[in-house]
N, C-alpha and C positions, 0 to 999 in steps of 0.2 A: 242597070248593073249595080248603082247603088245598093238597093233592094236585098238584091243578091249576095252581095259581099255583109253584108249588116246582119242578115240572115243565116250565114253560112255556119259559124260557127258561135250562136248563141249561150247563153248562160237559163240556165234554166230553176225558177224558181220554184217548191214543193212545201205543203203547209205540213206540219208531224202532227197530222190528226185518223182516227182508225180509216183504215182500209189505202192508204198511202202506199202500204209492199207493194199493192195492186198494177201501179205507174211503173216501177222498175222495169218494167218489162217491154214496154211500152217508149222508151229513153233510148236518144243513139248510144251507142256501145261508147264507153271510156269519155261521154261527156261530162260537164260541169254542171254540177246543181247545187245551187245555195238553198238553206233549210229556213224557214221563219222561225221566231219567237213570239210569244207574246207573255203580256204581265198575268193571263189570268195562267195557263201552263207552264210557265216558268221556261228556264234553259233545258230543266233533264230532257226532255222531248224530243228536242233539237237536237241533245247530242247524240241519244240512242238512233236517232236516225243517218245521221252521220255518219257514224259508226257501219252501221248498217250498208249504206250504199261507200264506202270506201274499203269493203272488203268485198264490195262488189265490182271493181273495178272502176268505180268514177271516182272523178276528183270533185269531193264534197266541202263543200264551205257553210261552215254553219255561219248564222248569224249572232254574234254575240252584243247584249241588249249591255249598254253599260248598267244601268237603275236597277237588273237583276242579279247582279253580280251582288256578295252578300258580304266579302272582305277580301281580304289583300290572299287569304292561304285559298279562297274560294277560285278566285281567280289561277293563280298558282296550280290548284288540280284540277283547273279544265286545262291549264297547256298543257299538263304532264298528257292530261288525257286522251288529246287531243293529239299529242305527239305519238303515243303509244298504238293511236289509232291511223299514222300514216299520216294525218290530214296535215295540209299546209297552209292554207289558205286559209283566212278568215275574213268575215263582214262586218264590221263595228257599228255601232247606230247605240244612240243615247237610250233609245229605248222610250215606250208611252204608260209606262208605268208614273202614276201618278208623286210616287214617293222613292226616293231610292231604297234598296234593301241593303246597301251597303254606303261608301264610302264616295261610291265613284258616278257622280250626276251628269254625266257626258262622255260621249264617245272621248274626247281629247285625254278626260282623266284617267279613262282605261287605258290609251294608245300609250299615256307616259306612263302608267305603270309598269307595262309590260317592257319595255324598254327600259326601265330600272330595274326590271328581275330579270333581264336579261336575253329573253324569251323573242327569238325571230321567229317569224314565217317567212316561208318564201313572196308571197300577196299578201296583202292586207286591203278590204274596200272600206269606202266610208260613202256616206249618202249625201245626195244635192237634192234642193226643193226648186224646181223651175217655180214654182206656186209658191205660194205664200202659205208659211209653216203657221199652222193655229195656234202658238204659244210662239214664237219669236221671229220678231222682223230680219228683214231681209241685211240689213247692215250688219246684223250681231250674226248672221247667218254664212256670210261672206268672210267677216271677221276670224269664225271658226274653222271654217273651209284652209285660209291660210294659216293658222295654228298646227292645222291638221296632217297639211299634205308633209311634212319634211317624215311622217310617220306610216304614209301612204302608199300603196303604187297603181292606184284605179278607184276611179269613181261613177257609180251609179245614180242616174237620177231618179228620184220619186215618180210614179207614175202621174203623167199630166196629157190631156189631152187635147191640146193644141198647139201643134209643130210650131208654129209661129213664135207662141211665148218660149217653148222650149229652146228653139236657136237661138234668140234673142240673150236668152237668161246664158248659156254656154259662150256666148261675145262677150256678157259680161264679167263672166268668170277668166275669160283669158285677158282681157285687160285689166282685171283687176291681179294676174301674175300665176292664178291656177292653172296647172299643165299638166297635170293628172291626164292619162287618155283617160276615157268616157265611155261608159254603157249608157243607151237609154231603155229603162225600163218602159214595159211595153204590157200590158194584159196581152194573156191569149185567145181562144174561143173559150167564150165565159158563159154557161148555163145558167139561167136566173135562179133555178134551186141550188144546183149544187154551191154557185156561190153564197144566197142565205144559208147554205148546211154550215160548211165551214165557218160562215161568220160567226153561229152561234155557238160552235165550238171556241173560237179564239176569241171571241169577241166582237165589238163594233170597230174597236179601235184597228182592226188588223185589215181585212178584206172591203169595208162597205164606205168607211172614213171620208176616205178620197172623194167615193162614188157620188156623195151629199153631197159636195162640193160642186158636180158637175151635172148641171141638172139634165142637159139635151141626153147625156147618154146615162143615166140612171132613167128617162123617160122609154129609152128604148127597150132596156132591158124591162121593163113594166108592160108596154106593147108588146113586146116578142118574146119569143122563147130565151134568147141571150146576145151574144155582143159577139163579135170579128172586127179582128184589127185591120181590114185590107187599107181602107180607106185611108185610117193612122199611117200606117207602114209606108202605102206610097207617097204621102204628104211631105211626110218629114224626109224621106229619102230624098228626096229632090229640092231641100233646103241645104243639105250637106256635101256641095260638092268641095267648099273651102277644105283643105287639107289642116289650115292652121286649127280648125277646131276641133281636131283628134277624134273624132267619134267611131271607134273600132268594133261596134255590134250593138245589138241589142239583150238584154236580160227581160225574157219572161218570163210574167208573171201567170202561171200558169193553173194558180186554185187548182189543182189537183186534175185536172183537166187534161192529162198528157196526150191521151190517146186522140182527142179532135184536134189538141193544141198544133201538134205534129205531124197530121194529118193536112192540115191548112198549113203548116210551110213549106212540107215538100211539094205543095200544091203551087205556092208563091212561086219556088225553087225554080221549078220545072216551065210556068208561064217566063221568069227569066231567062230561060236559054242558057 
């Protein structure tokens, strides 16, 4: 039943790279889909797609990269823009651009900007690393986490592929006073091309990053044709029956992948009962 509930009503992730319209369709009707960014395509991408699927009827959350943001009026016309365009919801993340383009070198810089010019949304997410972040340890990580939330109302974790550390790391976040609910990100049915397609649009830093990281299932995807989460999905479900650890779904990550992505949960759905 876990399963089930974590799955029911998902957040759904979408890279803004060509032939992306193609997914719209493909998407439950009036879901949720947060857009990536990355440093080599900038924000415009992100937001034209936005745009895009929130005059389509979803509730679209773009991702905004603090290190791409280029000043204080830069910022200022994406909320207008962003306001203009319906959207409420946004995703903060510092961003993997190597240098900032602007002013603002952290998600935290951006969250108190916007709250000094005034500017609410209805959500706002920020990201967690069950793993260990390639540029900063876990204390200054934790550190930020509580900086972060009084500007928050939902947190996502990075994707990581083992339940175990992931619960673990969410124990330690609520002892340490974090109470954010919780998505955990999650890959969907991942195709070994189409995810080298995307990566070489966005980069390494965006889709394969992680992947290094994990060598048993970067081996698979190299043996096989690609990756399913069943195994993930039922592992971790059944670590979370604690209520105190808020974890109210999961966010896929879906490489552009919608149409197996979706195919395989109503599949999950359905073996639920």
């Amino acid at each position: 039943m876990a399963v089930g509930r974590l799955l029911a009503r998902p957040r759904f992730e979408l890279v803004p790279v060509g032939g992306v319209d193609e997914q719209f369709s493909r998407l439950p009707r009036a879901s949720t889909v947060t857009v990536t960014c990355s440093p080599r395509r900038g924000l415009e991408p992100t937001l034209l797609l936005c745009e895009r699927l929130a005059s389509l009827g979803f509730r679209a959350v773009p991702h905004l990269a603090a290190r791409l943001v280029a000043s204080w009026d830069h910022l200022s016309t994406v909320a207008e823009r962003l306001g203009r365009a319906g959207i409420r919801e946004i995703f903060v993340i510092g961003g993997d651009a190597a240098k900032p383009s602007g002013p603002y070198d952290s998600a935290l810089a951006l969250l108190s900007s916007l709250a000094n010019m005034g500017v609410r949304f209805d959500e706002v997410g920020i990201a967690g690393y069950p793993e260990r972040h390639p540029l900063i340890d876990e204390g200054r990580l934790r550190r930020a986490l509580v900086d972060k939330q009084p500007f928050a109302s939902y947190l996502v974790t990075q994707i990581c592929y083992d339940p175990t550390a992931i619960v673990d790391w969410i124990e330690r976040q609520r002892r340490a006073g974090i109470r954010l609910p919780l998505y955990i990100g999650v890959p969907g049915v991942v195709n070994r091309a189409k995810l080298l397609k995307i990566s070489m649009h966005v980069g390494v830093g965006g889709s394969i990053r992680y992947l290094r990281g994990h060598r048993n299932v970067l081996a698979r995807l190299v043996r096989r044709s690609g990756y399913r989460p069943d195994s993930f999905v039922t592992s971790i479900a059944a670590l979370l029956d604690d209520a105190a650890l808020d974890v109210v779904g999961f966010h896929i990550n879906t490489f552009n992948q919608v149409e197996a992505t979706e195919r395989w949960r109503q599949k999950m759905l359905q073996e639920q009962g």
